[in-house]
MIDO-221675 format. One record per residue: x, y, z of N, C-alpha, C, O in turn. Coordinates in Angstrom, 2 decimals. Example, Ala and Ser with C-alpha at 12.3 -4.5 7.8 and 13.67 -1.06 7.14 Angstrom:
BEGIN
{n.x->13.19	n.y->-5.69	n.z->7.80	ca.x->12.30	ca.y->-4.50	ca.z->7.80	c.x->13.20	c.y->-3.30	c.z->7.80	o.x->14.24	o.y->-3.32	o.z->8.46}
{n.x->12.85	n.y->-2.25	n.z->7.08	ca.x->13.67	ca.y->-1.06	ca.z->7.14	c.x->12.90	c.y->0.03	c.z->7.87	o.x->13.41	o.y->1.14	o.z->8.04}
//
This chain:
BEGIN
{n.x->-17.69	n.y->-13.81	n.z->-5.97	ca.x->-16.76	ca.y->-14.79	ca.z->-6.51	c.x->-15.49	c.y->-14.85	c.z->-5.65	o.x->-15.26	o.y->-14.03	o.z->-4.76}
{n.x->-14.48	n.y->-16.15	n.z->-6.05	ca.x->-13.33	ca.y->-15.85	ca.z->-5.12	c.x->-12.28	c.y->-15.00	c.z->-5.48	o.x->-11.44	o.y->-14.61	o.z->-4.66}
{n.x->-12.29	n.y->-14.69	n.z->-6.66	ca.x->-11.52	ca.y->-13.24	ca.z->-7.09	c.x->-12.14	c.y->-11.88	c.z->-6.09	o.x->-11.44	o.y->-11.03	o.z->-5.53}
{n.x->-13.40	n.y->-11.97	n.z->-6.07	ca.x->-13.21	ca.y->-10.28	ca.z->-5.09	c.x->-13.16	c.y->-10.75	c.z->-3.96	o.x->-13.01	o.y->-9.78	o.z->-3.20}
{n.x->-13.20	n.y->-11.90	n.z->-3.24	ca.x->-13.22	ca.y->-11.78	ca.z->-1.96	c.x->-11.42	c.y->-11.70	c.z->-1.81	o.x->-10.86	o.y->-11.27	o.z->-0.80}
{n.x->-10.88	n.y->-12.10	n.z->-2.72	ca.x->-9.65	ca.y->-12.27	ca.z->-2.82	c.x->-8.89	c.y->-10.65	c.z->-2.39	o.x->-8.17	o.y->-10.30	o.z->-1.45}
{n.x->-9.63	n.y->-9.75	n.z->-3.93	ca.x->-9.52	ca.y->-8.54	ca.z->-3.55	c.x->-9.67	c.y->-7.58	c.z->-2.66	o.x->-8.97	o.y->-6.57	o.z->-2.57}
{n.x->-10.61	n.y->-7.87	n.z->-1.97	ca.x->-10.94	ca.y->-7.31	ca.z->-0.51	c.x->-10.48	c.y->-8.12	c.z->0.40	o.x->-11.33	o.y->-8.02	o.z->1.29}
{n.x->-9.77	n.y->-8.77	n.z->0.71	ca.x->-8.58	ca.y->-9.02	ca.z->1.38	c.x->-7.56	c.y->-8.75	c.z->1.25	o.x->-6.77	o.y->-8.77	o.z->2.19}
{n.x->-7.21	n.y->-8.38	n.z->-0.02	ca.x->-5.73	ca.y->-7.37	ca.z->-0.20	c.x->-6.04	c.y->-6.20	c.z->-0.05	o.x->-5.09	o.y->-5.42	o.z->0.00}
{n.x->-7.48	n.y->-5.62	n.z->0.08	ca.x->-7.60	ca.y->-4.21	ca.z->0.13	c.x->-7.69	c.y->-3.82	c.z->1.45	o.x->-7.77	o.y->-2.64	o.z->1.80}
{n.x->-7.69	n.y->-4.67	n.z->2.10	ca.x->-8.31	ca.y->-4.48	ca.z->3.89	c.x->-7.28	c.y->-3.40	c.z->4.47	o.x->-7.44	o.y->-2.27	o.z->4.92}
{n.x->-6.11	n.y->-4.25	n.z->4.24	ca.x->-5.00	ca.y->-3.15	ca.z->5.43	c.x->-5.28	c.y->-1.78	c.z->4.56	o.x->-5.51	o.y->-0.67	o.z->5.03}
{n.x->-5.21	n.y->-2.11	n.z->3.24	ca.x->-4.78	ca.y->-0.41	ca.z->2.84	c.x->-6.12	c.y->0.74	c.z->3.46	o.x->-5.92	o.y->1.89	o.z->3.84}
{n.x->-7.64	n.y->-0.05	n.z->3.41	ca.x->-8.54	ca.y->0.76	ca.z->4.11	c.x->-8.40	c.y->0.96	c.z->5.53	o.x->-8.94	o.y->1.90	o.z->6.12}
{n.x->-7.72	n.y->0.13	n.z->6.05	ca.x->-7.56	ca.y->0.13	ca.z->7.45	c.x->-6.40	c.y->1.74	c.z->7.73	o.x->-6.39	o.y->2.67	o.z->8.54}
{n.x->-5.68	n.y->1.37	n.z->6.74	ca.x->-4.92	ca.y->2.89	ca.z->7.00	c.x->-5.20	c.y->4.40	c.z->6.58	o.x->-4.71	o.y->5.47	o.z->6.95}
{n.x->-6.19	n.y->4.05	n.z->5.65	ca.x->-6.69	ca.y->5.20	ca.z->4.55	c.x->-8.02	c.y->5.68	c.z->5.79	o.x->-8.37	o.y->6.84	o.z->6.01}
{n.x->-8.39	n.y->4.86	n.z->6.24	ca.x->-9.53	ca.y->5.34	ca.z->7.45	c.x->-9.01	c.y->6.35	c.z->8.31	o.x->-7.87	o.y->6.35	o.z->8.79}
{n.x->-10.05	n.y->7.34	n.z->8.52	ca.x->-9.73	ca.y->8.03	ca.z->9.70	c.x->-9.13	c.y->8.41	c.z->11.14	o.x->-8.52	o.y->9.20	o.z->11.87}
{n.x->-9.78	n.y->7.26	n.z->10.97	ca.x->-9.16	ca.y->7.26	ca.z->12.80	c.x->-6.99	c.y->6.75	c.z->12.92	o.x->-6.07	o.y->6.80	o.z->13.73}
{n.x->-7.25	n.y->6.35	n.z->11.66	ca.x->-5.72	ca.y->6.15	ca.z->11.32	c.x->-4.92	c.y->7.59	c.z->10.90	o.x->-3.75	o.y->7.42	o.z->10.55}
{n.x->-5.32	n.y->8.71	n.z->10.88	ca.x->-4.76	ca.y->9.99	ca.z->10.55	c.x->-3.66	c.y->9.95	c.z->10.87	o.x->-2.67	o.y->10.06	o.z->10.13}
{n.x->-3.72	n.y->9.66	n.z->12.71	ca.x->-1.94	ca.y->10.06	ca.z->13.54	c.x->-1.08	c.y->9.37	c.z->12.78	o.x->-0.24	o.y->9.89	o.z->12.05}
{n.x->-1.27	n.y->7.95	n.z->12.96	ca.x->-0.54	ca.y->6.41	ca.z->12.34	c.x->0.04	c.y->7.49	c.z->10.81	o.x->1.18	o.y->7.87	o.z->10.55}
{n.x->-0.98	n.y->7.68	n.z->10.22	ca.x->-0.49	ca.y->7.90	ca.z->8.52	c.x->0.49	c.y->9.13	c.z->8.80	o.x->1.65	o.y->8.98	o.z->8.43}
{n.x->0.20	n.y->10.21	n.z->9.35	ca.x->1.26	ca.y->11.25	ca.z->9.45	c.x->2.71	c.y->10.86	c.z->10.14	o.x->3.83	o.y->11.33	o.z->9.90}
{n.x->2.43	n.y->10.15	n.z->10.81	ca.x->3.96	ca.y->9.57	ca.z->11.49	c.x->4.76	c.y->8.61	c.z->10.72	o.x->5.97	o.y->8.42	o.z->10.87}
{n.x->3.76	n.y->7.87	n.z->9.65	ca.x->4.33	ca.y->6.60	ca.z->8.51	c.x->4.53	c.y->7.16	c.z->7.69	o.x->5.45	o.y->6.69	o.z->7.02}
{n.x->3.95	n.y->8.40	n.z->7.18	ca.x->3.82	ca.y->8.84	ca.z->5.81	c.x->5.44	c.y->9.01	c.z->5.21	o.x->5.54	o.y->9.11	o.z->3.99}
{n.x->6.27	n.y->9.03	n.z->5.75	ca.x->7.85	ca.y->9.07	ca.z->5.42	c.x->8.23	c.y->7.63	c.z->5.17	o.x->8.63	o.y->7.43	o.z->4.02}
{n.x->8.21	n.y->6.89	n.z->5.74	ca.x->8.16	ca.y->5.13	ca.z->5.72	c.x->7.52	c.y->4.76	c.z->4.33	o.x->8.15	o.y->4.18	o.z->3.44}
{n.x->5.94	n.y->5.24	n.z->4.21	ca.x->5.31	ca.y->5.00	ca.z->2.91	c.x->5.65	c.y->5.33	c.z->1.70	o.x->5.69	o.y->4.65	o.z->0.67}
{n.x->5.95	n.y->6.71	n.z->1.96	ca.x->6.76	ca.y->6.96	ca.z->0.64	c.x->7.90	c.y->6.20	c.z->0.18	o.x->8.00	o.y->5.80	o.z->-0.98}
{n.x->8.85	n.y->5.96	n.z->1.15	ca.x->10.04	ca.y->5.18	ca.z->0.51	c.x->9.50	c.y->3.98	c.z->0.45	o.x->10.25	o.y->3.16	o.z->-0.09}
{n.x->8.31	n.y->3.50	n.z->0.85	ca.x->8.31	ca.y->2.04	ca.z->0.88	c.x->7.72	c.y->2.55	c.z->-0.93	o.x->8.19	o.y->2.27	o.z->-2.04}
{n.x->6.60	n.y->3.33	n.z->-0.54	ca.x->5.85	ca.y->3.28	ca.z->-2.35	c.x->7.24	c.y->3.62	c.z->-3.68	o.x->7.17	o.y->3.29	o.z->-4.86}
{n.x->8.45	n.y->4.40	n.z->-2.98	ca.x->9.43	ca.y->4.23	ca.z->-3.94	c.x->10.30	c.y->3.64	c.z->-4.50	o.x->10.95	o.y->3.84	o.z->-5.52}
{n.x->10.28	n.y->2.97	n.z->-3.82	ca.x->11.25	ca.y->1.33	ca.z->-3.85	c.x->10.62	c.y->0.53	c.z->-4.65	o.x->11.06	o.y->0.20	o.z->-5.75}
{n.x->9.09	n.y->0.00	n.z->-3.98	ca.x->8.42	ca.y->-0.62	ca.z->-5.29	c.x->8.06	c.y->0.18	c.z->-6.50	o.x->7.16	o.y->-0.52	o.z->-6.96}
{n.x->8.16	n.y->0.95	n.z->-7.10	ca.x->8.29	ca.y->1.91	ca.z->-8.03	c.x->9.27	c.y->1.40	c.z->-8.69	o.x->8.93	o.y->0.79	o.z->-9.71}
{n.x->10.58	n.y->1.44	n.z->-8.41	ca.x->11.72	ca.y->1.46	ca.z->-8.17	c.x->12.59	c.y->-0.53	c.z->-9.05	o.x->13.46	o.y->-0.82	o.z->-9.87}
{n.x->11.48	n.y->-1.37	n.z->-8.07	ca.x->11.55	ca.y->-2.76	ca.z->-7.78	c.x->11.21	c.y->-2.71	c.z->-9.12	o.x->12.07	o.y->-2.93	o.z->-9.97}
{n.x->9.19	n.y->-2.26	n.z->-9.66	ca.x->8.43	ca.y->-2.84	ca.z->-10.57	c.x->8.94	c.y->-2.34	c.z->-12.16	o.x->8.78	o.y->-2.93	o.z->-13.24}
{n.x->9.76	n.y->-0.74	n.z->-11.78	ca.x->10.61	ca.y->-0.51	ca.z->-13.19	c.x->12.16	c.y->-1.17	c.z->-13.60	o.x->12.61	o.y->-1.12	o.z->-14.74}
{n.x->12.71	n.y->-1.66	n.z->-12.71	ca.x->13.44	ca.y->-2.74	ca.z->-12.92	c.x->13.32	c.y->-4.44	c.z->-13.32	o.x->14.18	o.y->-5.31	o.z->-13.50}
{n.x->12.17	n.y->-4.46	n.z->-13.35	ca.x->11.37	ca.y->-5.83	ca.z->-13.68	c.x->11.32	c.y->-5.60	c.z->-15.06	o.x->12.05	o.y->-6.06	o.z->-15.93}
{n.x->9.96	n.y->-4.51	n.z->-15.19	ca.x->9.50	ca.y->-4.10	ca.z->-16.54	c.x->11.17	c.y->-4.47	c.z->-17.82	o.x->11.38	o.y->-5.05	o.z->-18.89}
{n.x->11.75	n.y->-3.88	n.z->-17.04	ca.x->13.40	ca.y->-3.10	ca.z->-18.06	c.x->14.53	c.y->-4.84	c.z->-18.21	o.x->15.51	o.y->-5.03	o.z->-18.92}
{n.x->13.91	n.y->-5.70	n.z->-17.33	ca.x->14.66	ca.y->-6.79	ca.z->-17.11	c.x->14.07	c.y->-7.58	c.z->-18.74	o.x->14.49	o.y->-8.69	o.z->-19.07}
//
C-alpha cells in the first residue's frame, strides 16, 4: 500500500545508519544524536503540554 511504502521511506536513512558498515559514522555522531534525540524529546513534550 502507499502507507508502507511511505514508511519505508522514512525508515531508510535511519537503517542506513543503524547498518553496520555505518559503526565509525554512528560513534563520531552519537553525541550530535543524542542532543538531536533530546531536543525532539524536548520539542514533542512541549507540544503535548501546549
Amino acid at each position: 500500500t502507499d502507507d508502507e511504502d511511505e514508511l519505508q521511506l522514512k525508515s531508510a536513512p535511519v537503517n542506513t545508519i543503524l547498518s553496520p558498515q555505518h559503526t565509525t559514522y554512528n560513534r563520531d555522531n552519537s553525541i550530535e544524536l543524542k542532543k538531536l534525540t533530546a531536543s525532539m524529546e524536548t520539542m514533542r513534550t512541549s507540544v503535548l503540554q501546549a
